[in-house]
Each structure stands twice: as structure tokens, then as C-alpha cells.
C-alpha positions as CSV (number, residue, x, y, z in Angstrom):
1,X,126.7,99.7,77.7
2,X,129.7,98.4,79.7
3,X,129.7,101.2,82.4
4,X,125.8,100.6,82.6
5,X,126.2,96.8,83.4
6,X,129.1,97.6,86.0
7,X,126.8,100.2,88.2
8,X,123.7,97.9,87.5
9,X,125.5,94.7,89.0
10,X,126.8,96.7,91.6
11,X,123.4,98.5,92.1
12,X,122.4,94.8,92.7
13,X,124.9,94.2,94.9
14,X,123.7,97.0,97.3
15,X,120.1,95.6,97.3
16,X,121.5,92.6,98.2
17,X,123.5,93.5,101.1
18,X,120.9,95.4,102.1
19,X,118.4,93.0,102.7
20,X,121.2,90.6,104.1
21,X,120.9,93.4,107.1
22,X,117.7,93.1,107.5
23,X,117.6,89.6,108.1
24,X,120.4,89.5,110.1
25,X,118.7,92.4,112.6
26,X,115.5,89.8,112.2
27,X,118.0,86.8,113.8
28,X,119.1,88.7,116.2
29,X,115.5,89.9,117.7
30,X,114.2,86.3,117.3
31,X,117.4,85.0,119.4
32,X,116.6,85.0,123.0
33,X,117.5,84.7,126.5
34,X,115.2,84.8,129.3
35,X,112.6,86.3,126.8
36,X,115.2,89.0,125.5
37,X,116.4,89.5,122.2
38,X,119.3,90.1,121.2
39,X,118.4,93.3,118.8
40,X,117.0,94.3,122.5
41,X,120.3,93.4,124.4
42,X,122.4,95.6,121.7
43,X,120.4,98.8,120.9
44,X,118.6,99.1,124.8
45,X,121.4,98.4,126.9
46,X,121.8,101.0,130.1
47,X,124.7,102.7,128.6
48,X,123.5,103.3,125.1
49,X,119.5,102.7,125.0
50,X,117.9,104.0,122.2
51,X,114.0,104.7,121.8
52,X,113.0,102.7,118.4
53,X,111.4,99.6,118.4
54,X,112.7,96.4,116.5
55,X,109.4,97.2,114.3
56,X,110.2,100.6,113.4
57,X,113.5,100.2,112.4
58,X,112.7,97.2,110.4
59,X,109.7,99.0,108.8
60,X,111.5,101.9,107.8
61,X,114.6,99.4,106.6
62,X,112.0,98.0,103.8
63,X,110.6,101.7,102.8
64,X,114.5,102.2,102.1
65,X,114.7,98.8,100.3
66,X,111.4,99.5,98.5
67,X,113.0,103.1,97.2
68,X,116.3,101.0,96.1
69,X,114.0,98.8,94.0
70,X,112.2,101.3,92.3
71,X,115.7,102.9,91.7
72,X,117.5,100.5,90.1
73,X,114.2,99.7,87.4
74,X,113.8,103.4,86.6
75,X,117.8,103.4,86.1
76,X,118.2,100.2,84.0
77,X,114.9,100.6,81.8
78,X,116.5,104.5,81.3
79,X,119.9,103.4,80.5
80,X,118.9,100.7,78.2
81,X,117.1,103.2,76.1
82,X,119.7,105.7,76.2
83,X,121.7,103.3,74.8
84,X,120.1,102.7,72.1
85,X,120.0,106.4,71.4
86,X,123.6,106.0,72.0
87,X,124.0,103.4,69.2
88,X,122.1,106.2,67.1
89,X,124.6,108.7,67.3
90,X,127.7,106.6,67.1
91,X,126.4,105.3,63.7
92,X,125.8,108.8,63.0
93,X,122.2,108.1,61.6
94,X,119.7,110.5,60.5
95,X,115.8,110.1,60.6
96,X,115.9,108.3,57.2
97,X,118.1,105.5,58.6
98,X,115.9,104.6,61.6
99,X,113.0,102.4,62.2
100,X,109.5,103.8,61.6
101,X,109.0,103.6,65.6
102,X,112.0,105.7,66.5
103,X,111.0,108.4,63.5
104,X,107.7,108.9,64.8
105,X,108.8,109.0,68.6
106,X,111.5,111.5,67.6
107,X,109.2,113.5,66.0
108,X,106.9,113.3,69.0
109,X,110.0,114.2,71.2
110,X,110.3,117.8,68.6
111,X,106.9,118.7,69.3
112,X,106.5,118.5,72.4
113,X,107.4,121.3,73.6
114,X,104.3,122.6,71.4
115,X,101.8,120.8,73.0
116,X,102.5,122.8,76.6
117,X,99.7,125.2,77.0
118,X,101.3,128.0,77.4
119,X,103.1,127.5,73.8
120,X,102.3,129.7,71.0
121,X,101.7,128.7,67.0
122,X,104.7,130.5,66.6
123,X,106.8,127.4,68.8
124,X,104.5,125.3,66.5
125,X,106.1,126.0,63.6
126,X,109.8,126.3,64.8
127,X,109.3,122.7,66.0
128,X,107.9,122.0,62.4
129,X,111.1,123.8,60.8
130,X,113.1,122.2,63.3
131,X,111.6,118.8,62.0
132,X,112.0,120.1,58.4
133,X,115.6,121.3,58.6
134,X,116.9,118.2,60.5
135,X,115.7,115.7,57.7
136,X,116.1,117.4,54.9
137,X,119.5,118.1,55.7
138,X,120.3,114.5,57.2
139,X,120.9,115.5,60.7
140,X,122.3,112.8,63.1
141,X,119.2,112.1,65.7
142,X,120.1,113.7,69.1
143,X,117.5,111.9,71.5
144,X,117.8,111.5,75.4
145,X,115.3,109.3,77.8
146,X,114.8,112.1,79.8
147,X,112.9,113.4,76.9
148,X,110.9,110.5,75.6
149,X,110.0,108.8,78.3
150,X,108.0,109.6,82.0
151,X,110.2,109.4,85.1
152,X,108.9,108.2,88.1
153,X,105.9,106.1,86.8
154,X,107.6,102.8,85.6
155,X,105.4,100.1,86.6
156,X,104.8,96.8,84.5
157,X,102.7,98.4,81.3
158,X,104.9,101.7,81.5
159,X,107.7,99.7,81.4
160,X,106.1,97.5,77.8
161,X,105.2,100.8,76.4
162,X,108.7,102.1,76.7
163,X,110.5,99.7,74.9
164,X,107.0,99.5,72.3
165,X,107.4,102.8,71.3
166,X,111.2,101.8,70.3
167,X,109.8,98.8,68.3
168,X,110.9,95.9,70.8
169,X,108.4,93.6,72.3
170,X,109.9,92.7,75.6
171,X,108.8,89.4,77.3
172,X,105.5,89.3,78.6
173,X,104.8,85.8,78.8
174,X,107.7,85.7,80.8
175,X,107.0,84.3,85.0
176,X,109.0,87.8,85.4
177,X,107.3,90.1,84.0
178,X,104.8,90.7,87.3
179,X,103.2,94.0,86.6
180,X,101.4,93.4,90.1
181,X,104.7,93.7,91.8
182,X,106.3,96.6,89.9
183,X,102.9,98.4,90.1
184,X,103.3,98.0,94.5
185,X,107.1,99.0,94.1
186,X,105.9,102.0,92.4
187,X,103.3,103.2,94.1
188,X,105.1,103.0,97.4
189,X,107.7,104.9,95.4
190,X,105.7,107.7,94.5
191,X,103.5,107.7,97.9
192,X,107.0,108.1,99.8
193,X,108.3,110.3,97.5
194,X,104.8,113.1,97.9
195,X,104.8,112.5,101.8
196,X,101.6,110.6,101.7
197,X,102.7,107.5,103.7
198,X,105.4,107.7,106.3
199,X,108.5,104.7,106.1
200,X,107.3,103.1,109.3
201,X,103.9,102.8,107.2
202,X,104.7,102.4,103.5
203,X,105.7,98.7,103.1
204,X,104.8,97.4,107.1
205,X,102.5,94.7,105.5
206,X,105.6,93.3,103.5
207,X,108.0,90.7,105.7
208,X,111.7,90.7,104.2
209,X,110.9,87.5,103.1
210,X,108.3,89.1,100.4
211,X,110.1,91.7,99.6
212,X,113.2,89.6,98.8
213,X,111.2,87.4,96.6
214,X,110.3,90.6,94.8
215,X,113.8,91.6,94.2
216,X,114.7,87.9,93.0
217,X,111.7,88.0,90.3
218,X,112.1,92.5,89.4
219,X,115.9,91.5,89.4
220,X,115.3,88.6,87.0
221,X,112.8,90.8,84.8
222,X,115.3,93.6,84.2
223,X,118.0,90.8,83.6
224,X,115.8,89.6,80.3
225,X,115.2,93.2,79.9
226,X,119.0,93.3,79.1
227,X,119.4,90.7,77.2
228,X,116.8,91.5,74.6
229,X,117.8,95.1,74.3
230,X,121.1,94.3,73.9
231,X,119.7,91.4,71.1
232,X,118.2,94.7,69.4
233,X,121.1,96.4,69.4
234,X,123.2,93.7,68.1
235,X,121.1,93.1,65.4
236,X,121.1,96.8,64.7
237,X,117.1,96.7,64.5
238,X,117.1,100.7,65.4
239,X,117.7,100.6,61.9
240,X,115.2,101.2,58.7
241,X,115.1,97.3,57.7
């Protein structure tokens, strides 16, 4: 948990800086002299000119913000389950010393290799046996986020169902859980991820003022996301109560 906190504060960091650019490119092209800017005097001089536009740049500055966003709620809502997996393992608990929530998502995680379409009955029943084998003979619970949950989709009710499925109720009447801004971040995640908008286009409508409000309340929300995971972990509430 301590290495996670380190690369998520200075994931935050990043974000931070990044947008500081922004703004600071959006001072200099409002500063001007005899009607030019100063982003104009710097990237268009005689020597060195350049063809993008303050616009572009800027616009393809916030896809790239956007992306960082998204990155650093798919990493900390990932991490924070992993780490309860973690907890798991170190404890060296099998499936009849975890909560009925984590029981019936490991189980879900065994079978789900069963449920592709090109799987036989035969992969039915090894998962069964597989199942089978690892209670009966008080297996320690090897589980990863990379198998329980969906990348790539974490908007505001993804994100609840996560942690749900774990048996923890995350704050919802919180002024930070906004699932109308994590739904934006990701779907300008996933439409600049398949091509379908370009980074000029993707977040144009945003000024850095918005989207550094977003950060400030997503930021926030993963901060209390933290702090109650790390509550549940404390209290050791992975555990059959």
C-alpha cells in the first residue's frame, strides 16, 4: 500500500504540473503587444516559426490531460483492490476465511474462463474441480484485478460496482462522487483510445478551467476512495465476520 500511495501522489503531481502548463501557455497568448501574443512572439518568430495554432496545441494539451485522468482512476481503483487481494494472501486465507462477497467473486473469477464460447463442458468441470480442490484443501485465495474487474470502462457506477462486489459501500452521497464527470473522462478515454475523435477534437469544448475543476473533485473522490479502503482493510473486513 505504501508504494501505491507514493506513485499515486506523484501521479498527482504530474496532473498538476501539467495543467500548470497549460495555463501558463494560456497567459502567455492572452499577453499582448500591439495585438500580438506572446505564445505568438515565441513559437512564430522568423527564425523558428512553427505551423500550430495556440488552439490546437491547447486542445490537444487537454486530450493529453484528459488520458492522465482516466489513468490515474483506472490505476488507484485497480491498486486498491489488488491490495486487498494482497492482504488475502499475506494472511494466507483460504475461501472459508473470507467474506461471503469475496467467495462468490472468486468463484466467479474460476469460472470464467467457462463462460467463453469457445469453452467446452470439459473446461466446465476442471473449473468446478479446480473450485473443489482449492476449498477442500484450504488453498490460499490467489486473486488479481486484472481478473475480476473490466479495464478501460471505470466511470462513476463501474467504479460503485467494483468495490460492491468486494462488500464495501464507497461514498455516494459524497459532493465527489460525480458519475457525470468520470462518465465524460471516460468516454473521451475510450473514443481517443479506438481513433474515433482526434485530440484537437476530444475535449475542445472543455476550457482548463473545467477540466481543472474536474481533477480537483475526481482527485478528491479517489482520495475518499483511499481512505475507506484502507478503513476496510484495517478492520480486516475481507474477513468471514
Amino acid at each position: 500500500m505504501i508504494t501505491f500511495i507514493e506513485t499515486y501522489n506523484s501521479r498527482k503531481k504530474e496532473i498538476e504540473e501539467f495543467l500548470e502548463l497549460m495555463e501558463f501557455l494560456e497567459l502567455k497568448e492572452n499577453n499582448r503587444e500591439n495585438g500580438v501574443s506572446e505564445f505568438s512572439g515565441f513559437f512564430y518568430n522568423q527564425e523558428s516559426g512553427i505551423n500550430l495554432t495556440y488552439q490546437s496545441l491547447i486542445n490537444i494539451l487537454k486530450s493529453n490531460v484528459s488520458l492522465m485522468i482516466y489513468n490515474i482512476i483506472e490505476y488507484t481503483v485497480s491498486n486498491l483492490i489488488d491490495s486487498i487481494y494482497d492482504e488475502i494472501r499475506m494472511n494466507h486465507l483460504s475461501y472459508e476465511d473470507v467474506n461471503d462477497a469475496i467467495k462468490t467473486l472468486w468463484r466467479k473469477m474460476i469460472l470464467k474462463s467457462a463462460s467463453d464460447p469457445n469453452a467446452n463442458f470439459t473446461t466446465f468441470l476442471k473449473r468446478n474441480e479446480e473450485i473443489i480442490t482449492a476449498i477442500l484443501d484450504h488453498k490460499v485465495l490467489d486473486m488479481c484485478s486484472r481478473k475480476t474487474l473490466t479495464g478501460g470502462n471505470f466511470d462513476g457506477i463501474s467504479i460503485r460496482e467494483a468495490f460492491e462486489i468486494h462488500g464495501i459501500n464507497i461514498r455516494i452521497d459524497s459532493q465527489n462522487y460525480r458519475p457525470d464527470i468520470l462518465g465524460r473522462i471516460k468516454k473521451n478515454r475510450n473514443n481517443l483510445a479506438h481513433g474515433s475523435v482526434s485530440f484537437v477534437e476530444a475535449v475542445r469544448e472543455d476550457s482548463i478551467l473545467d477540466i481543472k475543476r474536474n481533477e480537483i473533485i475526481v482527485v478528491a473522490f479517489l482520495d475518499e476512495l483511499i481512505e475507506t479502503v484502507s478503513t476496510y482493510i484495517e478492520e480486516q473486513k475481507y474477513k468471514l465476520s
